[in-house]
Kinemage of the C-alpha trace (Angstrom):
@kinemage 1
@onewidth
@group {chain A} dominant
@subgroup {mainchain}
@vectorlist {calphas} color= white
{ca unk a 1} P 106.454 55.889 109.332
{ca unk a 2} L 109.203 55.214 106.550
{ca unk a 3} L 108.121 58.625 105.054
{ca unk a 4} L 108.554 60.454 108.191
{ca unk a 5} L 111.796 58.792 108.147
{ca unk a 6} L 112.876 59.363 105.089
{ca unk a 7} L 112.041 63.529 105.378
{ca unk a 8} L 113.663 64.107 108.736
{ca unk a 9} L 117.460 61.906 106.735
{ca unk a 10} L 116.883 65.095 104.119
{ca unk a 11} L 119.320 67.590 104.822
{ca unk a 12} L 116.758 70.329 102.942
{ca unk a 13} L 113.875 69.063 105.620
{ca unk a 14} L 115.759 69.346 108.325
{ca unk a 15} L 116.622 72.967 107.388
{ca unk a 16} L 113.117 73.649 107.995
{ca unk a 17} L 112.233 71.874 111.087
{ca unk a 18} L 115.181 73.310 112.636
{ca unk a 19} L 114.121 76.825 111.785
{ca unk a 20} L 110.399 76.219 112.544
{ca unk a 21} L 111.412 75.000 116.084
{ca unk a 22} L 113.506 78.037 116.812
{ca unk a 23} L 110.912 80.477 115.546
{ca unk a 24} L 107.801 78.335 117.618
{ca unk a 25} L 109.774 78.872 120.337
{ca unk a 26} L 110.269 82.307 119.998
{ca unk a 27} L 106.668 82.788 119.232
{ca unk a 28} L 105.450 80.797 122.523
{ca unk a 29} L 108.165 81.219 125.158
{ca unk a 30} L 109.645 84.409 124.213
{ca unk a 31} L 110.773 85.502 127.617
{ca unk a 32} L 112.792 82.348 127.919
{ca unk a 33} L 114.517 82.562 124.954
{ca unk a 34} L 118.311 83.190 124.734
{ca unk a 35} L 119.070 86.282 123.294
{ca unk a 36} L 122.216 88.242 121.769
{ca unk a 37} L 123.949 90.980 124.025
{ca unk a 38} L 123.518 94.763 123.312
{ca unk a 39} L 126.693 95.467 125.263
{ca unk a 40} L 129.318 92.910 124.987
{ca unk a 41} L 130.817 94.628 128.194
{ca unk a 42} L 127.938 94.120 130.672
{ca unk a 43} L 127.634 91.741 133.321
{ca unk a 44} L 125.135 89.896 131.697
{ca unk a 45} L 126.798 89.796 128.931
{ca unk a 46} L 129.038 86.211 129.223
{ca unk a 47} L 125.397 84.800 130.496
{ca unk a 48} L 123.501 85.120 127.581
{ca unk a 49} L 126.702 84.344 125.485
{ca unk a 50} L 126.609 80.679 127.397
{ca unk a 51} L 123.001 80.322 126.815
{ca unk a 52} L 122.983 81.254 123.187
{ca unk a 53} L 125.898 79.068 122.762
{ca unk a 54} L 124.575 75.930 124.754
{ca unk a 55} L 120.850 76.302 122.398
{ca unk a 56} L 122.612 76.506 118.807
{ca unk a 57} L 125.125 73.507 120.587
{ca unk a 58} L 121.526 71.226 121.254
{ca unk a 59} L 120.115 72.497 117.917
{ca unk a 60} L 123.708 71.142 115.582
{ca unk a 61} L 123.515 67.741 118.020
{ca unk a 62} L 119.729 67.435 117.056
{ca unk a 63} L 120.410 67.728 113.592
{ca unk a 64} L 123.402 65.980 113.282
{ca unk a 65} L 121.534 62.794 114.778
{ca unk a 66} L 118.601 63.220 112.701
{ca unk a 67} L 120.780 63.041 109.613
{ca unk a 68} L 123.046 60.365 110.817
{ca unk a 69} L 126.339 62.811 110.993
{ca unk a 70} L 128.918 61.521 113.258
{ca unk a 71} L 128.898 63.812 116.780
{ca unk a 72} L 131.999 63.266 117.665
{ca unk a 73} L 133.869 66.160 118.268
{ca unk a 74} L 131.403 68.894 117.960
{ca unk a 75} L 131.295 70.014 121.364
{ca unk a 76} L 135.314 71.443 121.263
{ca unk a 77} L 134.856 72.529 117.184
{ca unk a 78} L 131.358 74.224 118.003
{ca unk a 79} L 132.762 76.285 120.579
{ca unk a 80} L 136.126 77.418 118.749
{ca unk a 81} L 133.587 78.490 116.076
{ca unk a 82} L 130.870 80.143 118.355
{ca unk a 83} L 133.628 82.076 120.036
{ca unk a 84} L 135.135 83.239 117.046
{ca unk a 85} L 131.588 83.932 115.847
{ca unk a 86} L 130.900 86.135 119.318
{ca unk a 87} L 133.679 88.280 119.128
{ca unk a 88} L 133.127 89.486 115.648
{ca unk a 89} L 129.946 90.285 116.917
{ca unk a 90} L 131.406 92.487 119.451
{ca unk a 91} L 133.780 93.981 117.182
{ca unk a 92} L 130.579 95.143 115.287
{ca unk a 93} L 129.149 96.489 118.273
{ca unk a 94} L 132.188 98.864 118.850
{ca unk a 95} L 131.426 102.075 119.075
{ca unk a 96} L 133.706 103.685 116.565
{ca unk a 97} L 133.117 100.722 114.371
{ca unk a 98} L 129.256 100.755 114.235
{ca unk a 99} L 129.536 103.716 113.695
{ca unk a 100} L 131.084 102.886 110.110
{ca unk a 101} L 128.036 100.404 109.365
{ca unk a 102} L 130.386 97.232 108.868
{ca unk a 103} L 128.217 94.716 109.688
{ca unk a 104} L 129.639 91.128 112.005
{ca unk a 105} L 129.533 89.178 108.700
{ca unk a 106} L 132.786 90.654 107.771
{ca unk a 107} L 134.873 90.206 110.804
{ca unk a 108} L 133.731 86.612 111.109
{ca unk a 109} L 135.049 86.084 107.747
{ca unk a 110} L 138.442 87.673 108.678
{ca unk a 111} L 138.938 85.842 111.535
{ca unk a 112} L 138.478 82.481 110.121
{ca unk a 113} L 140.824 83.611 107.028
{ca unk a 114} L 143.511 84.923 109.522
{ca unk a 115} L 143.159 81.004 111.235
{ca unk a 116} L 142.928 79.349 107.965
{ca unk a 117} L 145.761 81.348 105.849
{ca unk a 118} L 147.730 82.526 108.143
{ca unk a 119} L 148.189 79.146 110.281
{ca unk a 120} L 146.724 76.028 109.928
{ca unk a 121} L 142.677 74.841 110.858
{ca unk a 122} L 143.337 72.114 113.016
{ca unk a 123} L 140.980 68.629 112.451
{ca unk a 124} L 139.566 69.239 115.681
{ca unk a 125} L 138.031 72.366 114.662
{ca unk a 126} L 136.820 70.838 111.344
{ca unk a 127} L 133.323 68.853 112.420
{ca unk a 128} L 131.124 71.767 113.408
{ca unk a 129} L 132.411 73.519 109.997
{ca unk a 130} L 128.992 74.221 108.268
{ca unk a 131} L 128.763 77.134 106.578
{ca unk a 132} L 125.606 76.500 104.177
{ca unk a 133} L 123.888 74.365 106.987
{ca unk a 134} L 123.893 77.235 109.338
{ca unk a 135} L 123.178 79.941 106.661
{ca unk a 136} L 119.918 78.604 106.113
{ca unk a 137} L 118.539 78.035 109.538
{ca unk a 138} L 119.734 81.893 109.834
{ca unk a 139} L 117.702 82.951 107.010
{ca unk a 140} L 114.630 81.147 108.024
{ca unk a 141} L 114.740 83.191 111.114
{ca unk a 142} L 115.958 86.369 109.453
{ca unk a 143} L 112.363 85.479 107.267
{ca unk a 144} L 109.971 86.101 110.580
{ca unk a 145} L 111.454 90.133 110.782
{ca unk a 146} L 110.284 90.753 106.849
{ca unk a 147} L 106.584 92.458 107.624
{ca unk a 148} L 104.732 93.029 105.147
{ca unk a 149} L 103.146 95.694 106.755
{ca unk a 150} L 106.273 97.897 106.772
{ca unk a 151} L 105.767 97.963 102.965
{ca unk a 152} L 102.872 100.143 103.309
{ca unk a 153} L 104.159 103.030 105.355
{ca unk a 154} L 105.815 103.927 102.355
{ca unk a 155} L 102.476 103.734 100.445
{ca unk a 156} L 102.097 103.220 96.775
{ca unk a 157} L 105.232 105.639 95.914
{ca unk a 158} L 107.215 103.508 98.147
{ca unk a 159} L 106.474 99.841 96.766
{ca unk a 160} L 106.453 102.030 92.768
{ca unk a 161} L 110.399 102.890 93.684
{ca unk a 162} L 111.030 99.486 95.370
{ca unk a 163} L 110.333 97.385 92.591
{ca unk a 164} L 111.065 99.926 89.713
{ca unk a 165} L 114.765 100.308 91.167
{ca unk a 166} L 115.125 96.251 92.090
{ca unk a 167} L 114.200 95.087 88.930
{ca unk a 168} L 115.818 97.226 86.377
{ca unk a 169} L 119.127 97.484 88.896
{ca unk a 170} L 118.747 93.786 88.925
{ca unk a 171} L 118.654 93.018 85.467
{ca unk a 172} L 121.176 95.991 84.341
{ca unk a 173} L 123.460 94.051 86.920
{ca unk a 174} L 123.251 90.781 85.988
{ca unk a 175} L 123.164 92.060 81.974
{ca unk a 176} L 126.969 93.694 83.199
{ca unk a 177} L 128.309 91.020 84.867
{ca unk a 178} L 127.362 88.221 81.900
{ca unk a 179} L 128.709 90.159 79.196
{ca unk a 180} L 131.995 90.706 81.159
{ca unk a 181} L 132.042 87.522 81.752
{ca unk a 182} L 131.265 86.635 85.322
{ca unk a 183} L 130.281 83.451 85.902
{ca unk a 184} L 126.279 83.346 86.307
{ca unk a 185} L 126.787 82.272 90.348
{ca unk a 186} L 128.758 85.398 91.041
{ca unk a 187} L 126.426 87.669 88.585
{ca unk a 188} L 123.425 86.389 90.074
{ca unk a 189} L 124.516 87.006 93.863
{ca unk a 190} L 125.888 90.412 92.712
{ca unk a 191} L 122.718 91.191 90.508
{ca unk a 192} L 121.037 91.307 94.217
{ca unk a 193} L 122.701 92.540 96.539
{ca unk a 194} L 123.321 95.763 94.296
{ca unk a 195} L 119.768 95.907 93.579
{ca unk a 196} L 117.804 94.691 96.840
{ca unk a 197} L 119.332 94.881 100.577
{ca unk a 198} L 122.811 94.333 100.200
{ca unk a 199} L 124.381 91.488 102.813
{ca unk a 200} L 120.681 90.084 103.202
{ca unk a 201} L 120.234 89.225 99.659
{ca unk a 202} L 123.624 87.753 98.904
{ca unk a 203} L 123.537 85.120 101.387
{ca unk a 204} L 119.734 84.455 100.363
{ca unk a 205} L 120.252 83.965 96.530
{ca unk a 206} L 123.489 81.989 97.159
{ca unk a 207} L 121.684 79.672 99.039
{ca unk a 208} L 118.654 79.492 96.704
{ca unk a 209} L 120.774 78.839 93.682
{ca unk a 210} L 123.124 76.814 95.974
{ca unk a 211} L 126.026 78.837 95.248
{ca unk a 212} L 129.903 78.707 95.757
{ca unk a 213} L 130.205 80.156 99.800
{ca unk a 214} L 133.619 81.614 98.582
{ca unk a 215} L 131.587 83.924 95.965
{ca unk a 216} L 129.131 84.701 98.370
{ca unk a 217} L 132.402 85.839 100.700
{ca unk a 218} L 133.410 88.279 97.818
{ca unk a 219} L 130.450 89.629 97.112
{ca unk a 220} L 129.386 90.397 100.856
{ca unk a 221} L 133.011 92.574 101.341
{ca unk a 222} L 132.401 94.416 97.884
{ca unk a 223} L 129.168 95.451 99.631
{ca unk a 224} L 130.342 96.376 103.323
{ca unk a 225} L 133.397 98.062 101.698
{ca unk a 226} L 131.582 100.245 98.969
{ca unk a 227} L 128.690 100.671 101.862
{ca unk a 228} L 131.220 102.865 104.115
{ca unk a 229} L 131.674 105.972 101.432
{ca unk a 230} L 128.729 106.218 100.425
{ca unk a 231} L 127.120 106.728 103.961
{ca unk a 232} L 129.531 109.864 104.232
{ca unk a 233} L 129.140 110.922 100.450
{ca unk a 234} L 125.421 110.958 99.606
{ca unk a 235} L 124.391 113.282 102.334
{ca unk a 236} L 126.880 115.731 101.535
{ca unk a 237} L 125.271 115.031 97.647
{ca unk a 238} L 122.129 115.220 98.546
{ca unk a 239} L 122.692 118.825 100.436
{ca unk a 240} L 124.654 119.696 97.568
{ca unk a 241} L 121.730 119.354 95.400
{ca unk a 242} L 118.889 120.901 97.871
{ca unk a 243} L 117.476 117.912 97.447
{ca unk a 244} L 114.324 117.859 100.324
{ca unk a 245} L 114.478 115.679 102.960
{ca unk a 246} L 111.516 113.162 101.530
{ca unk a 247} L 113.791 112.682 98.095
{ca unk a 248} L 116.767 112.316 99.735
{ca unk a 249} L 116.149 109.766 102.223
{ca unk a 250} L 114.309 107.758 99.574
{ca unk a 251} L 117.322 107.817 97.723
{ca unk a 252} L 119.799 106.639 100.189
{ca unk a 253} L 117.404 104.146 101.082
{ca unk a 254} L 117.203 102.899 98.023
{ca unk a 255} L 121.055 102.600 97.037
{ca unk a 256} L 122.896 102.065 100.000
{ca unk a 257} L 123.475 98.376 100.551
{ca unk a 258} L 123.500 97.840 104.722
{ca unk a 259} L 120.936 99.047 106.912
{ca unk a 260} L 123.418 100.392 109.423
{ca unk a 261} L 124.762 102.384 106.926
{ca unk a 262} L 121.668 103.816 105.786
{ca unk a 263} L 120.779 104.919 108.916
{ca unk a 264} L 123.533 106.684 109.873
{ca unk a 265} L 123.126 108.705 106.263
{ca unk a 266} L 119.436 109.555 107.229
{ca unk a 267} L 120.525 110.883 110.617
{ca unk a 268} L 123.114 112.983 109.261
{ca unk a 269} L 120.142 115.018 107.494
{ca unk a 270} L 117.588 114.755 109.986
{ca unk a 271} L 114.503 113.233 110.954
{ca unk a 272} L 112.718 113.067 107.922
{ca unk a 273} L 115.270 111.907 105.897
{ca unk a 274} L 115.973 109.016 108.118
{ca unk a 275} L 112.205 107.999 107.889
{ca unk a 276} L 111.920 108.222 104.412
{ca unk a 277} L 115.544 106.114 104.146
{ca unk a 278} L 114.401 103.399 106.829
{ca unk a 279} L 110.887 102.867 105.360
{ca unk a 280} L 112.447 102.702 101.677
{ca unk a 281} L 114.669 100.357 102.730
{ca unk a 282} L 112.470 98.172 104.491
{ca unk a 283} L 110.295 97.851 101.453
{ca unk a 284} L 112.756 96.503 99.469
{ca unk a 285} L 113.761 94.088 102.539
{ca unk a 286} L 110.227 92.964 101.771
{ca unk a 287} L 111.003 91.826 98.192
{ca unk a 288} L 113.657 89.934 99.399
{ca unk a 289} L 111.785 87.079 100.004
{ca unk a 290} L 110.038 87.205 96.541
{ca unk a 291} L 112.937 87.934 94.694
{ca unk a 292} L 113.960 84.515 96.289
{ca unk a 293} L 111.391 82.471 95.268
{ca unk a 294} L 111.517 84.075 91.494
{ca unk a 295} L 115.556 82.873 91.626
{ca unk a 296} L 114.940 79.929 93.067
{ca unk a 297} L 112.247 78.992 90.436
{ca unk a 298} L 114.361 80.489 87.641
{ca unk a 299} L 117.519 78.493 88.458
{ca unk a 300} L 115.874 75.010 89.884
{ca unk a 301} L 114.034 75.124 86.183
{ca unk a 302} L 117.255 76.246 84.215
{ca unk a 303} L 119.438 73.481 85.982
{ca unk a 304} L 122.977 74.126 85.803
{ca unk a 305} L 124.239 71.167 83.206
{ca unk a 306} L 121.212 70.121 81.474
{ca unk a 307} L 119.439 71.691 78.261
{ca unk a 308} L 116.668 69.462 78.406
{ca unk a 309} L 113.078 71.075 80.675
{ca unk a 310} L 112.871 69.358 83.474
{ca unk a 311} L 109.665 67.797 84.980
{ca unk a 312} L 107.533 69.223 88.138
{ca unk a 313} L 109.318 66.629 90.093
{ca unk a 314} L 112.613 67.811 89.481
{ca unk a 315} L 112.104 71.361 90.021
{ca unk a 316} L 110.533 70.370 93.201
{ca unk a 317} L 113.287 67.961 94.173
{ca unk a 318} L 115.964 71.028 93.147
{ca unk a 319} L 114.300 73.311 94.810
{ca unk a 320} L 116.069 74.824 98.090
{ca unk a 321} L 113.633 74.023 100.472
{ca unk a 322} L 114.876 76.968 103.131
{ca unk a 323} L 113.250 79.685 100.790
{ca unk a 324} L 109.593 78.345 101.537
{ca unk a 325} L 110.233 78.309 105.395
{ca unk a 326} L 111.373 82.113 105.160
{ca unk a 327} L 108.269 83.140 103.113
{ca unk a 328} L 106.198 81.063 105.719
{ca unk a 329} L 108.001 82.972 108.007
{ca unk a 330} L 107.370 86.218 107.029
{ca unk a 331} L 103.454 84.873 106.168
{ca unk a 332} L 103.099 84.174 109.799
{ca unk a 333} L 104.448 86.779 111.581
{ca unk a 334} L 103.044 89.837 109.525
{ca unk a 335} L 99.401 87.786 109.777
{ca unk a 336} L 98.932 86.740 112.992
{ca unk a 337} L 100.724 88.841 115.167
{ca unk a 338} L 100.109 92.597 115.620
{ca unk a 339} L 103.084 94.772 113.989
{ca unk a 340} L 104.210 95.570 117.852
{ca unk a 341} L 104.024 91.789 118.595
{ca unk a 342} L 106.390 90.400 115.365
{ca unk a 343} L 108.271 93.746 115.856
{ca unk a 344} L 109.589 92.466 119.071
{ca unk a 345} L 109.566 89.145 118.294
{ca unk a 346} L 111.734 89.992 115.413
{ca unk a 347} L 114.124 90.998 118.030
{ca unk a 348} L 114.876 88.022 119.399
{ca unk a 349} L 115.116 86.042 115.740
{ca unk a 350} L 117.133 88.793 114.271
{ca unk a 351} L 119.529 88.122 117.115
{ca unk a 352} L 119.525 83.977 116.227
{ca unk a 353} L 119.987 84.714 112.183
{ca unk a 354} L 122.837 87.472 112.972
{ca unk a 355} L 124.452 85.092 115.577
{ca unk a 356} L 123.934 81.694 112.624
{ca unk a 357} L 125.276 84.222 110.166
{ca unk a 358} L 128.560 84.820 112.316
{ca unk a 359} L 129.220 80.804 112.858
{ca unk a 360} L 128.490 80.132 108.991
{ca unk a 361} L 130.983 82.890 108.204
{ca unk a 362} L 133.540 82.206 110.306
{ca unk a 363} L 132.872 78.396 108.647
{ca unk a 364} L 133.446 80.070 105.323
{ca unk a 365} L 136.623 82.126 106.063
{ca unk a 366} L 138.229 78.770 108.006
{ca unk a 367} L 137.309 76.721 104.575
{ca unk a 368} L 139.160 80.108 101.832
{ca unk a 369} L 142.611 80.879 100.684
{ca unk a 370} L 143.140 84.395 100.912
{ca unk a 371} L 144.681 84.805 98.017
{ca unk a 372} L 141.311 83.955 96.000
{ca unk a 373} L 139.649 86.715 97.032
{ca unk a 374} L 142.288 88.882 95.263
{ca unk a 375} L 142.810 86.915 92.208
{ca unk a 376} L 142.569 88.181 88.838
{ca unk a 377} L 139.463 86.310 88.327
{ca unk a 378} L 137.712 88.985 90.758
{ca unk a 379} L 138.777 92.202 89.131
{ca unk a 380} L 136.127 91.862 86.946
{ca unk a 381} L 132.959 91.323 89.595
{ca unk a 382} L 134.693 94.207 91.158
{ca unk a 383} L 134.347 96.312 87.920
{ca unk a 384} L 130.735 95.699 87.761
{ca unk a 385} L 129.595 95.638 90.985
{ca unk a 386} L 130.816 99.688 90.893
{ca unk a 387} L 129.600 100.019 87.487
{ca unk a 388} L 126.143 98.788 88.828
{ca unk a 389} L 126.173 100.789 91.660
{ca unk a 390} L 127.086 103.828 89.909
{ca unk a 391} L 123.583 102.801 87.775
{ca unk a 392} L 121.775 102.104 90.730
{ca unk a 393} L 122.412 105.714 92.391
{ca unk a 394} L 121.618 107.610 89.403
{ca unk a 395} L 118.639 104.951 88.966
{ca unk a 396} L 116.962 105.627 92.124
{ca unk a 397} L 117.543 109.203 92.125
{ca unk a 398} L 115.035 109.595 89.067
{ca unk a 399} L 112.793 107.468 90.684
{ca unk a 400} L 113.244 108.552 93.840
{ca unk a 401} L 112.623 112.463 92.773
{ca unk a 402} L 109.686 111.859 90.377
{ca unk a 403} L 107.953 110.260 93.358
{ca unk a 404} L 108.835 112.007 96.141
{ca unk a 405} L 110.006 115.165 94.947
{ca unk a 406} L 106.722 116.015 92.150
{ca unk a 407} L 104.035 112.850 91.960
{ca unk a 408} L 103.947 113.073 96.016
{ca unk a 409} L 103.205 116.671 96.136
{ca unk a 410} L 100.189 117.071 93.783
């Protein structure tokens, strides 16, 4: 009894069970569960709002008890937040907007800067601020949409140019950033989200190296902002070239950082190209998860102050727990569920980690001065990140080509 005690007063734990209880849920009873509005303008629209709102509301109450957090006040702070949280959301979802590819993460974060720098964040708003708490749950949820099966569409030439271009972008990246001298938090988050899926692989390696939220802020606009041109450039590049629609979308697949975005850029060249760019980047969606787990290992065994090894105990006790519940996640639903079945179960999760990653942003903009993200100390993760992405596109359009464009045609 004591040990069941003990486990549900760890914060790590209760990560977990949180996440595990939203995704049984939306396993069993997934007609009843709340979900996130397509149209922010329908009539049903405010109801699923409340219902979303009044679920994640019981879920930070449940938690907060279980780890002995004082409850006072979150009802009023929750719902400043989950408002904010919804209307970035719906900025997202504006027409002219989506069209762009910006994804919700970024307007949460401006709103809670505009609050936080521009006037002042009241203490009543301050007791449902959890940015890393929320982050979490959202990417054990975000874990159950990561098929494995999607992987093989693509065949062997797709999972050959998903983990040629990840782990040389990856390294080249994180080799740039070091010997400018970025700090190893803000290389390491950069390192993947230049080399894997953007957004997505940001938030994940910041939480499995349990990195600095304000870093992870950074990072996440250098991708949405670098994302927009090159959704308008590389198609025009690409019919520059006469590159065929096969090599092309595997190549915009494989550089451009948002989904969104690379959609849009398939589209603009047709059919094919869209395929090709979807299923190119959902393989590398799929490494996300074991690109986690390598980091996670890496940096729990590396410590951050010590130069002595560590024992098994302490690289279990460092390790972020969250990363095993989104590869037992992903385990689950790509095993026992058809593809249609997780497919549209994925749905209703990706709606629950897009909605936790709007409150833990908003959490993260109301907690930054917005003068740091502008500071001298950032012109130089800037420089690399282009530097990096100028390797990755020239990367992936060798790979890309000697795959698709010859190997794929013998």
């Amino acid at each position: 009894m004591n040990k069941v005690l003990s486990f549900l007063k760890n914060e790590e734990w209760v990560i977990v069970v949180a996440g595990a209880i939203i995704l049984t849920l939306v396993a069993v009873i997934p007609d009843f569960m709340p979900r996130v509005p397509k149209d922010f303008l329908a009539t049903d629209s405010l109801i699923k709002l409340v219902y979303m709102f009044g679920f994640l509301l019981g879920m930070v109450y449940l938690t907060s008890s279980l780890l002995g957090k004082p409850i006072k006040g979150i009802l009023f702070s929750f719902l400043m937040i989950f408002v904010l949280a919804a209307s970035a959301q719906a900025l997202a979802e504006f027409a002219p907007i989506k069209k762009l590819g910006l994804e919700s993460v970024l307007f949460s974060v401006a709103l809670g800067l505009i609050i936080s720098n521009f006037f002042r964040v009241p203490e009543w708003l301050k007791p449902a601020v959890q940015s890393e708490f929320y982050i979490k749950i959202g990417l054990i949820c975000l874990g159950s949409t990561i098929l494995f099966g999607e992987i093989m569409k693509a065949g062997a030439f797709g999972l050959v140019q998903a983990l040629a271009v990840v782990v040389s972008v990856w390294y080249f990246a994180y080799w740039l950033s070091r010997k400018m001298n970025v700090d190893r938090e803000m290389s390491t988050m950069l390192a993947s989200a230049v080399s894997i899926c953007g957004v997505s692989a940001a938030i994940a390696t910041c939480g499995a190296i349990k990195g600095d939220n304000k870093k992870l802020s950074y990072v996440i606009s250098l991708v949405l902002v670098v994302a927009i041109p090159m959704m308008y450039l590389m198609p025009l590049i690409a019919k520059w070239m006469g590159l065929t629609p096969e090599v092309a979308g595997a190549w915009m697949g494989g550089t451009i950082d948002t989904t969104g975005a690379v959609v849009a850029s398939g589209k603009v060249l047709g059919e094919t190209a869209e395929k090709y760019s979807v299923i190119i980047k959902s393989s590398q969606n799929v490494l996300l998860g074991l690109a986690a787990f390598i980091i996670s290992i890496y940096w729990s065994y590396q410590g951050k102050n010590e130069k002595r090894k560590p024992s098994a105990r302490l690289l279990w006790d460092r390790f972020p727990k969250f990363v095993l519940g989104f590869i037992v996640a992903s385990l689950v639903f790509s095993l026992f569920f058809s593809p249609e079945e997780a497919k549209s179960l994925g749905k209703i999760s990706k709606g629950f980690s897009n909605t936790l990653f709007s409150v833990a942003f908003v959490c993260i903009g109301l907690e930054t001065n917005f003068k740091e993200l502008f500071t001298q100390e950032n012109r130089k993760p800037l420089k690399a990140f282009l530097i990096a992405q100028g390797f990755n596109i020239i990367v992936t359009l060798i790979v890309a080509f000697l795959l698709f464009g010859i190997l794929m045609n013998y």
